[in-house]
N, C-alpha and C positions, 0 to 999 in steps of 0.2 A: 337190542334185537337185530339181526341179519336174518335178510331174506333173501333167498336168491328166485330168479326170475328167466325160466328158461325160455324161449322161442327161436323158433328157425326165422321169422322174419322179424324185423325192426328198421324202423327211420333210417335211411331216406326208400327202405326198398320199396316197390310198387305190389301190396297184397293184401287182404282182408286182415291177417294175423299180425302183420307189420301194422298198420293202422290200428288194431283192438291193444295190441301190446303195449305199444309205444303211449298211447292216450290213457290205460291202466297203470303206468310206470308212474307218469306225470298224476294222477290221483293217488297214488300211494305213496307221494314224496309228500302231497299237500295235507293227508289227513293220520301219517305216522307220528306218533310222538317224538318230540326232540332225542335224536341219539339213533334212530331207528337206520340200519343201514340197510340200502335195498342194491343187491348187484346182479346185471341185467348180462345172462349169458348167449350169445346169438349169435347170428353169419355177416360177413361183410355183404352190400346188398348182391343178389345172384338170381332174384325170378325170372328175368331175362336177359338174354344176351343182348337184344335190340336197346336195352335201356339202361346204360353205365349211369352212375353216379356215385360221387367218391364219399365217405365216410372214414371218418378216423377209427385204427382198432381198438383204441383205450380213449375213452370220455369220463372225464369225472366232474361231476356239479354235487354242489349237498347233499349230503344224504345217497346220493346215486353214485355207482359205478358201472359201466358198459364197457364189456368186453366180447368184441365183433371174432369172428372166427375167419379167415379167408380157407375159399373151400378149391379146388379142384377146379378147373372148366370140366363141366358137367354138361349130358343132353340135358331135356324135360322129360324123358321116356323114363318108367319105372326103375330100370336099370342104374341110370345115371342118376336118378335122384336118391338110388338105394346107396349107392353108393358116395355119395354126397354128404348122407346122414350118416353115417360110417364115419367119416372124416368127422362131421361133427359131433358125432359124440367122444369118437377118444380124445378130440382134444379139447373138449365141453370137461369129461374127466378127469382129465389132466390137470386140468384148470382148477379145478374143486378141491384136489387132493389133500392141499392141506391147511384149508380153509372150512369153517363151521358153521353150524345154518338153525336159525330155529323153525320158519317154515319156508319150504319150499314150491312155488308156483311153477304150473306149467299149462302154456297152454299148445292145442294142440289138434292137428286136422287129420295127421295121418297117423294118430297112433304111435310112433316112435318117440316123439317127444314126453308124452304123457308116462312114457314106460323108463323113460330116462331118468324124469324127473322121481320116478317112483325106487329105481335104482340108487340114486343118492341121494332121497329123504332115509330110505332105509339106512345106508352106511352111514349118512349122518345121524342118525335117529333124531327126524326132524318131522314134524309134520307137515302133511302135501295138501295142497290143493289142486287139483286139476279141473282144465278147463277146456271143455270137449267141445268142438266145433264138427266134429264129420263123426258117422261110425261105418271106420274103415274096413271093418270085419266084411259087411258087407258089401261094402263099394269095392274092394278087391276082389270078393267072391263075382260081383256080376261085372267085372272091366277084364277078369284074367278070362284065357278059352275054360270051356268046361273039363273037359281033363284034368288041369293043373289048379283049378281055380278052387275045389272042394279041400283036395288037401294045405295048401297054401293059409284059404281061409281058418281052415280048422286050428294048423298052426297061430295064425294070429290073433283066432280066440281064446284059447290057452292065456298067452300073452297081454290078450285086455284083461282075461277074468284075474291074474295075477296083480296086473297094474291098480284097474279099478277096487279091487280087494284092499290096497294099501292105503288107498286116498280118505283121509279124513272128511275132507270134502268134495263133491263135486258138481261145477257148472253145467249147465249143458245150454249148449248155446241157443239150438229151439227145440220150442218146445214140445216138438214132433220127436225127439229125439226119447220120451219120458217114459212111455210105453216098454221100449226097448228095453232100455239098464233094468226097469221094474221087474221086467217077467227076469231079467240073470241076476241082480245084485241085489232086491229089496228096497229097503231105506237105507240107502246110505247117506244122508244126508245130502238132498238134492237142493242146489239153489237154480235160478232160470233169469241169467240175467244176459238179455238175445245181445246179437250187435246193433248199433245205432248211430246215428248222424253225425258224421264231424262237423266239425267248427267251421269250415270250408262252404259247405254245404246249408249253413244256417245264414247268413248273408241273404240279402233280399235280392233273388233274380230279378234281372230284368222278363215283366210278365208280356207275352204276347197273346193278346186274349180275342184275338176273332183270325177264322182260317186263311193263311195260305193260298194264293192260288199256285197252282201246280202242283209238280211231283213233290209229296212228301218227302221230307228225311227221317230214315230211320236210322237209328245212332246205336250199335252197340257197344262196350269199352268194358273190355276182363279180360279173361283167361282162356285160349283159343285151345280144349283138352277134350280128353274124353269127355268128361261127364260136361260141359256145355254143346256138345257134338252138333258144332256148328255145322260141321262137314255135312249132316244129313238131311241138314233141314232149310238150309238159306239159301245154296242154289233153284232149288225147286219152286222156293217161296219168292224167290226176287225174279222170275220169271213170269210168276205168277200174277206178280204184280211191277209189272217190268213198266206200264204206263203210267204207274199213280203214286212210285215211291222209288226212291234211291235210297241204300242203302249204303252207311257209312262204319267199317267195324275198325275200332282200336284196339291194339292188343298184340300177346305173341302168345307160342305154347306149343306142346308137342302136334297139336294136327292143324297147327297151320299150314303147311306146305301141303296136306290134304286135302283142303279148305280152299287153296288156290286152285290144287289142281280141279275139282273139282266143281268148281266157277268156270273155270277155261273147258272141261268137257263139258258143259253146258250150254256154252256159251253165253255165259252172261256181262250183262255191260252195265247192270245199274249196280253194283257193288265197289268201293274203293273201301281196301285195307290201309291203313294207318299202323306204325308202329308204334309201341308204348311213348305216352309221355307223363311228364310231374301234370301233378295236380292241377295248380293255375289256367297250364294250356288246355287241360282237360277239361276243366269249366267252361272257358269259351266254344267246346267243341258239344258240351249239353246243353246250352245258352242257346248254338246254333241251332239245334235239331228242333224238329216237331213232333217226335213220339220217341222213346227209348225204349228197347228190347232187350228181354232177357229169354233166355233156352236152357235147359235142364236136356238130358238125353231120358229116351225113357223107362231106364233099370228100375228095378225095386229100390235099391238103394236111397235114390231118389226122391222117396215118397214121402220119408221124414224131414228131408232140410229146409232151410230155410235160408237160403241167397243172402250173404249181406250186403251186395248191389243193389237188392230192392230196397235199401233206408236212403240212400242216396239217389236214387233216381225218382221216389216218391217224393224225397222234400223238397226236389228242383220244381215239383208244381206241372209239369209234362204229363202228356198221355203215354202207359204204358201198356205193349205187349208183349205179353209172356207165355211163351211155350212150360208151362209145368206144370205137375199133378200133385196130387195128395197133400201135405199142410200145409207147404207153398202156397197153390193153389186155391183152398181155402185161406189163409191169411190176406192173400191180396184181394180177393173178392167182401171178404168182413171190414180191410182196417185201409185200401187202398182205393180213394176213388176215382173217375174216370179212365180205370183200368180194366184192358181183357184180356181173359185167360183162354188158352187153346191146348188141347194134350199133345205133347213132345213130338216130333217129327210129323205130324199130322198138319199137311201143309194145305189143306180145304179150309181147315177149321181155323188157321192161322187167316189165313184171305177173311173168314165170317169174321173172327175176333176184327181184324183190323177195320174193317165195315161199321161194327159198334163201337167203335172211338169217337168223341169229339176233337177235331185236333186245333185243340188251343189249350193255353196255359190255365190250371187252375190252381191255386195256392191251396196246400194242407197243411193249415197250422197246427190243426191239433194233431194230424201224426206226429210233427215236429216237434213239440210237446211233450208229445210221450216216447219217443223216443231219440230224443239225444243222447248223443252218447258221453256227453260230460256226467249227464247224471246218472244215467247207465255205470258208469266206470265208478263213479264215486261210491254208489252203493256196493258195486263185486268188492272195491278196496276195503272198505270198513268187513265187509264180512270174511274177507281174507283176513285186515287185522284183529277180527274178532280170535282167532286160532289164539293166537300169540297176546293178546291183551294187550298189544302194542297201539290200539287206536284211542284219539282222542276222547 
């Protein structure tokens, strides 16, 4: 059996889909039957410019093949990343040509990939699995201006209802997202299997379990873009609480330099940015903190997802605040505790959430539990190899 295995991100790059793909690759080497070949199509790493790290473009171990794409220097603005996936697909293509597949995997945030992989399960008459982490129909309808934003949309609903039409199966990463495909596609065989805990993150922290004195740290560490619209919401809130908390953000993205400037007309002094780092250093940088934050901006779009930074910042045992709404928001109030929730740039209710924190470590074992993502991955693997009768 040949699998191929599409994503824009994989090992060593710095992303949600690089982390779910990379740890899904490795379960589907361990639970395929002998013979089974699985080959992993993707980019050499590129989510940030601020964070090189080298990668070979051909890996081959048992069973696996990985073949990295090098892409263009690219912005992070729609433009450059459209163009980016351009590059990656004709040479994703290319690559396939004359090579055969019995299912084909894809996972996938902005829609492009999922449409790719649907494009050469068809030419190869393979069958697809896709695995939906965003739905971009929407998130492009409310991030483009109004003008352009309807037809655009329109166009790349076409192009889901196409995609999703082909898929034999399909994941959806949360479960906010269910509603949605129901009212456009039916039953099409939905599975719900969210993101969850690296190996990294399951490691016993060191617990700091009574407050602090002084200024809190507030620790955030992603993707500095639209839809976390830092830019709107942290200068006003680190002002706000300019005496009781210092804020620390890791990270890059298209509105960083917005985000700065934006701190500077404010005048703010309790913020340092940090640029992207590997994992390791990153631990010692949530190790340090005393509360972690997370922000959503607050579009419709937003009202189904589900962060996969909140599985890693819940099992570190920290208090967390979070700006977000609708299944977000509900998730971490039912499955996260010691957590407050505040709606998206509403910088009062961010000061009241952060008033209701205790700030000291509490351990969650049983989130951790139920959602690692070892066993998270191994169940998507067996039901991917369930397609194919390729599983043990």
């Amino acid at each position: 059996m040949r699998l191929l295995l599409l994503s824009f991100y994989y090992r060593p790059d710095l992303s949600a889909g690089s982390f779910r793909a990379t740890a899904f690759a490795d379960a589907l080497r361990q639970r395929a039957l002998p013979g089974t070949h699985i080959e992993v199509v993707t980019t050499l790493p590129n989510r940030y410019h601020t964070f090189a790290s080298d990668a070979p473009q051909i890996e081959r171990a048992e069973g696996l093949e990985i073949h990295r794409i090098r892409l263009p220097t690219h912005r992070s603005d729609l433009a450059g990343q459209s163009r980016a996936f351009l590059h990656f697909a004709r040479a994703a293509l290319a690559h396939v040509a004359n090579h055969s597949y019995d299912v084909v995997f894809a996972t996938s945030s902005r829609l492009m990939t999922a449409a790719l992989g649907a494009w050469i399960a068809k030419r190869k008459r393979a069958r697809l699995y896709l695995d939906i982490r965003d739905i971009f129909v929407d998130t492009i309808k409310d991030v483009l201006p109004t003008p352009a934003g309807w037809p655009v949309s329109r166009a790349f609903s076409l192009l889901e209802s196409w995609t999703m039409r082909r898929a034999d199966r399909i994941n959806l990463v949360s479960p906010g997202f269910e509603s949605y495909f129901r009212s456009r596609y039916g039953e099409r065989g939905y599975s719900r299997f969210t993101n969850g805990i690296d190996r990294e993150f399951l490691r016993s922290p060191p617990v700091r379990s009574s407050v602090r004195p002084g200024r809190a740290t507030i620790l955030y560490a992603g993707n500095i873009g639209d839809g976390q619209a830092l830019h709107r919401i942290l200068p006003r809130l680190a002002l706000a609480l300019t005496d009781r908390a210092q804020f620390v953000v890791i990270g890059d993205g298209g509105r960083r330099r917005q985000l700065e400037s934006a701190l500077v007309a404010a005048g703010v002094c309790n913020v340092q940015l940090r640029a992207p780092m590997a994992r390791p250093e990153l631990l010692q940088a949530y190790y340090a903190a005393d509360v972690l934050f997370l922000h959503l901006g607050n579009h419709p779009a937003f009202e189904n997802v589900l962060p996969s930074k909140l599985f890693e910042y819940a099992a570190l045992g920290k208090p967390v605040l979070a700006g977000v709404g609708g299944y977000a928001a509900r998730f971490i109030e039912q499955e996260i505790s010691n957590a407050a929730v505040f709606a998206p740039c509403d910088v009062h209710g961010g000061v009241q959430a952060f008033d209701g924190l205790v700030i000291a470590d509490r351990p969650r074992p049983e989130f951790i539990a139920r959602y690692a993502r070892d066993r998270i991955v191994a169940a998507m693997a067996d039901d991917v190899l369930a397609l194919s009768g390729a599983g043990r």
